[in-house]
TITI-387809 format. One line per 2 residues: number of its first residue (from 1); their letters; for each residue x, y, z of N, C-alpha, C. Coordinates in Angstrom, 3 decimals. Each point is the difference from the previous one (the first is absolute). Layout:
N
NUM) a) X Y Z X Y Z X Y Z; ... .
//
This chain:
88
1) xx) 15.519 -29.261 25.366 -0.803 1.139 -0.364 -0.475 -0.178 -1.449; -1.261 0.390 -0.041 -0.289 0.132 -1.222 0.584 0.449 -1.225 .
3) xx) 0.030 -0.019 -1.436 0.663 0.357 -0.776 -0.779 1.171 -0.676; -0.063 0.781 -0.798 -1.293 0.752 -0.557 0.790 0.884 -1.287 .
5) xx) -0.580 0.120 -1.089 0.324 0.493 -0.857 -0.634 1.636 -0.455; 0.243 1.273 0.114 -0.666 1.415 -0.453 -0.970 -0.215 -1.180 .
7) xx) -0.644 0.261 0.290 -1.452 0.125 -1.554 0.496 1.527 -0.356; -0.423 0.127 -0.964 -0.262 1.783 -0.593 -1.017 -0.244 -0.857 .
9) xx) -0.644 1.327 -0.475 -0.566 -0.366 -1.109 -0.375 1.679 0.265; -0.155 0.085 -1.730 -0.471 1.695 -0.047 -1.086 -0.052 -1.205 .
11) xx) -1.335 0.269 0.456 -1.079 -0.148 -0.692 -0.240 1.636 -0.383; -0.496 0.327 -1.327 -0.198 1.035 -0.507 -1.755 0.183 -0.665 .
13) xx) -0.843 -0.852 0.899 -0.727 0.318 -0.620 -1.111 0.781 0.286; -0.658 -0.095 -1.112 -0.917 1.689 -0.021 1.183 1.518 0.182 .
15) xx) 1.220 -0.191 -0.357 0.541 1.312 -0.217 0.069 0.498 -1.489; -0.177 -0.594 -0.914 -0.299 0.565 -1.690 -1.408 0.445 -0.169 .
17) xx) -0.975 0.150 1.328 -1.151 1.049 -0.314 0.463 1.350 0.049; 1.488 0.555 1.028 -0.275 1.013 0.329 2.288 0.726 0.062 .
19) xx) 0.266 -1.798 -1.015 1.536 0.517 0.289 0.059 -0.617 -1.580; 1.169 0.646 -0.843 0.839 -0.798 -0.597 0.978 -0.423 0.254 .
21) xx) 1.153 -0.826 -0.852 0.785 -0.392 0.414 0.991 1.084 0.141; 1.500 -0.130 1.560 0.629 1.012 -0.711 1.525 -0.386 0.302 .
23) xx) 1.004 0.428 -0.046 1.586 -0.159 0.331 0.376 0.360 1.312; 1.332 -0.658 -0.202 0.392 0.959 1.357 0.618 1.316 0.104 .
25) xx) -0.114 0.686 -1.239 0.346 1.185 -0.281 -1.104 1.138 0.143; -1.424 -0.787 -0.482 -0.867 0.648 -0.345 -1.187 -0.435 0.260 .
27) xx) -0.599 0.076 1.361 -0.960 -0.194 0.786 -0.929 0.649 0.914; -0.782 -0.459 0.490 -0.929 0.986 0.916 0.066 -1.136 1.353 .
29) xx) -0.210 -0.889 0.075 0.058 -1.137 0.845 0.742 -0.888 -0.159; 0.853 -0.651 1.215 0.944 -1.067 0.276 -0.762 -1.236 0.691 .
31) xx) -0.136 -1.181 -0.494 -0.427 -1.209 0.942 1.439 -0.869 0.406; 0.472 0.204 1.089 1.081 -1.262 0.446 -0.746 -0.961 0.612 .
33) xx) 0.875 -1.493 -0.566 -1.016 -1.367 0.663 0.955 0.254 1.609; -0.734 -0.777 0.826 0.869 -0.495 1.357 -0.512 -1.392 -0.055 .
35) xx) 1.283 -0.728 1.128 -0.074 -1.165 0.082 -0.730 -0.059 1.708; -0.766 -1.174 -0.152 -0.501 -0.702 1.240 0.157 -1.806 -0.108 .
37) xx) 0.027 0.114 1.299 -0.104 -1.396 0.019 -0.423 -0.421 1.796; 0.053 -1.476 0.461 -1.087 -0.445 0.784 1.419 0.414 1.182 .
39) xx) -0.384 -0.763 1.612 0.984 0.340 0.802 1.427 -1.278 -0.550; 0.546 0.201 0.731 1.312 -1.313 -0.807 1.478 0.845 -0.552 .
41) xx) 0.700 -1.435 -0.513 1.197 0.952 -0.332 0.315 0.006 -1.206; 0.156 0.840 -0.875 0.496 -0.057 -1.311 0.998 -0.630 -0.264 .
43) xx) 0.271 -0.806 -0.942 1.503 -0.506 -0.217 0.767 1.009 -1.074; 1.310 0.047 -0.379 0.750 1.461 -0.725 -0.371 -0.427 -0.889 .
45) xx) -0.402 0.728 -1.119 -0.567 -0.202 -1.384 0.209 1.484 -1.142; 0.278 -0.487 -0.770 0.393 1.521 -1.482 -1.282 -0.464 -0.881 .
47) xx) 0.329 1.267 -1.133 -1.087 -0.134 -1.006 -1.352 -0.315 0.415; -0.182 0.545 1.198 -1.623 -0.214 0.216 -0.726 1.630 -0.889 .
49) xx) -0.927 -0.146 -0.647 -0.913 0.789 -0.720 -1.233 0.958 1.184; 0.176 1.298 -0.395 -0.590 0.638 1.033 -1.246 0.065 -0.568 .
51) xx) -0.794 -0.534 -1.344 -0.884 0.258 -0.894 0.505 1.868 -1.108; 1.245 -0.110 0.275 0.076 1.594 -0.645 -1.035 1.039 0.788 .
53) xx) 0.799 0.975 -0.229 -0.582 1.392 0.064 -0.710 0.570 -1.218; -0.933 0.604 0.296 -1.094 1.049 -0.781 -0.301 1.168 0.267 .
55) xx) 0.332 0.768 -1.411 0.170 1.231 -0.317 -1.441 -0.018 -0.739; -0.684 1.277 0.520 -1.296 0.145 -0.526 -0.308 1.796 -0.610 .
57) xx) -0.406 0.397 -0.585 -0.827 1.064 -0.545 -1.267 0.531 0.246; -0.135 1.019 0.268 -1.590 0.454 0.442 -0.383 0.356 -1.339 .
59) xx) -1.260 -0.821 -0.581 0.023 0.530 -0.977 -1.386 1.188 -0.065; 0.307 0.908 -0.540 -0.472 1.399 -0.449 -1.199 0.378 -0.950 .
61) xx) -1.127 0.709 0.061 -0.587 0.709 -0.789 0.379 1.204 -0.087; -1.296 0.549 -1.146 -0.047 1.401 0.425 -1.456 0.122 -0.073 .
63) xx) -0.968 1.238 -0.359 -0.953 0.355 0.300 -0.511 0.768 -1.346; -1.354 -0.547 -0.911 0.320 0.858 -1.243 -1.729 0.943 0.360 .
65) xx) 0.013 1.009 -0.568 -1.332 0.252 0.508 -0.484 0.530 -1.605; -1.767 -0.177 0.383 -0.780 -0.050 -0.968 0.055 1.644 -0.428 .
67) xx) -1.075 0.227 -1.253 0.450 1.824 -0.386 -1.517 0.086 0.770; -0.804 1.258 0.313 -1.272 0.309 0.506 -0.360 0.774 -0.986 .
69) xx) -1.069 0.268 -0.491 -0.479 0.501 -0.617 -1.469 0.844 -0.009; 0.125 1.163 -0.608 -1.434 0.467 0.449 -0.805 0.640 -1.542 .
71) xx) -0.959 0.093 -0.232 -0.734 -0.165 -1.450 -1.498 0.095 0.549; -0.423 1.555 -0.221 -0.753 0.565 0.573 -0.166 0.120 1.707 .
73) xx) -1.441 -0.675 0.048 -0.111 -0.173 1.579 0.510 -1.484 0.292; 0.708 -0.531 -0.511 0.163 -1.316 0.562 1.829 -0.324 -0.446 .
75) xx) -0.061 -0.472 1.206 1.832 -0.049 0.357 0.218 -1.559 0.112; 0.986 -0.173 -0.345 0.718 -1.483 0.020 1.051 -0.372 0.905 .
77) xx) -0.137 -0.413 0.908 1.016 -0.211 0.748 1.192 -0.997 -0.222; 1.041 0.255 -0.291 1.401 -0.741 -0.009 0.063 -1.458 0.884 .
79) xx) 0.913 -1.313 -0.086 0.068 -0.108 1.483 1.267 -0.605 -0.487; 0.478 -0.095 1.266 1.362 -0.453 0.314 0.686 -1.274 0.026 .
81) xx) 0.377 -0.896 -0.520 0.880 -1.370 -0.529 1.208 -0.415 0.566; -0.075 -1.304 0.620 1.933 -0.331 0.254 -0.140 -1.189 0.091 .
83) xx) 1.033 -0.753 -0.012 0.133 -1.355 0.222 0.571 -0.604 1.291; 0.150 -0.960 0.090 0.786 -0.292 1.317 1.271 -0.329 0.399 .
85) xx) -0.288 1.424 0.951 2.080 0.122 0.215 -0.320 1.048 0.875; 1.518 0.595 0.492 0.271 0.877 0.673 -0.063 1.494 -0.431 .
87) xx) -1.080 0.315 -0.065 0.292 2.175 -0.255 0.810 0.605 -0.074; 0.858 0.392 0.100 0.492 0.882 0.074 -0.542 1.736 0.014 .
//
């Protein structure tokens, strides 16, 4: 029988547009790697690397808004500002 060894791998990318980094105390999202591998038999093996786990952050705005203003017949309208993140 074939022999075959588990791959892992835990790719994170494109998550620092919309996560920071975070703990395992203090998070919004968990990534666990899993292992795959082809059909065959594993042989017993330790210290294999799961690529680690990732702890992530949603990261947050807020919303600032403009003042409006009015000065005679003519009014100024405010407008509204945020960056990119989650609202609250």
């Amino acid at each position: 029988m074939t022999t075959v060894t588990p791959t892992t791998s835990y790719a994170n990318t494109g998550m620092d547009i919309y996560f920071t980094a975070g703990t395992s105390s203090d998070k919004n999202v968990t990534i666990t790697p899993r292992y795959s591998n082809s059909a065959g038999y594993v042989a017993a093996h330790t210290n294999t690397n799961n690529g680690g786990v990732g702890y992530w952050k949603i990261i947050t705005t807020s919303v600032s808004q403009g003042t409006t203003s009015v000065s005679g017949t003519t009014a100024t309208r405010g407008t509204a500002t945020w960056n990119t993140g989650w609202i609250t």
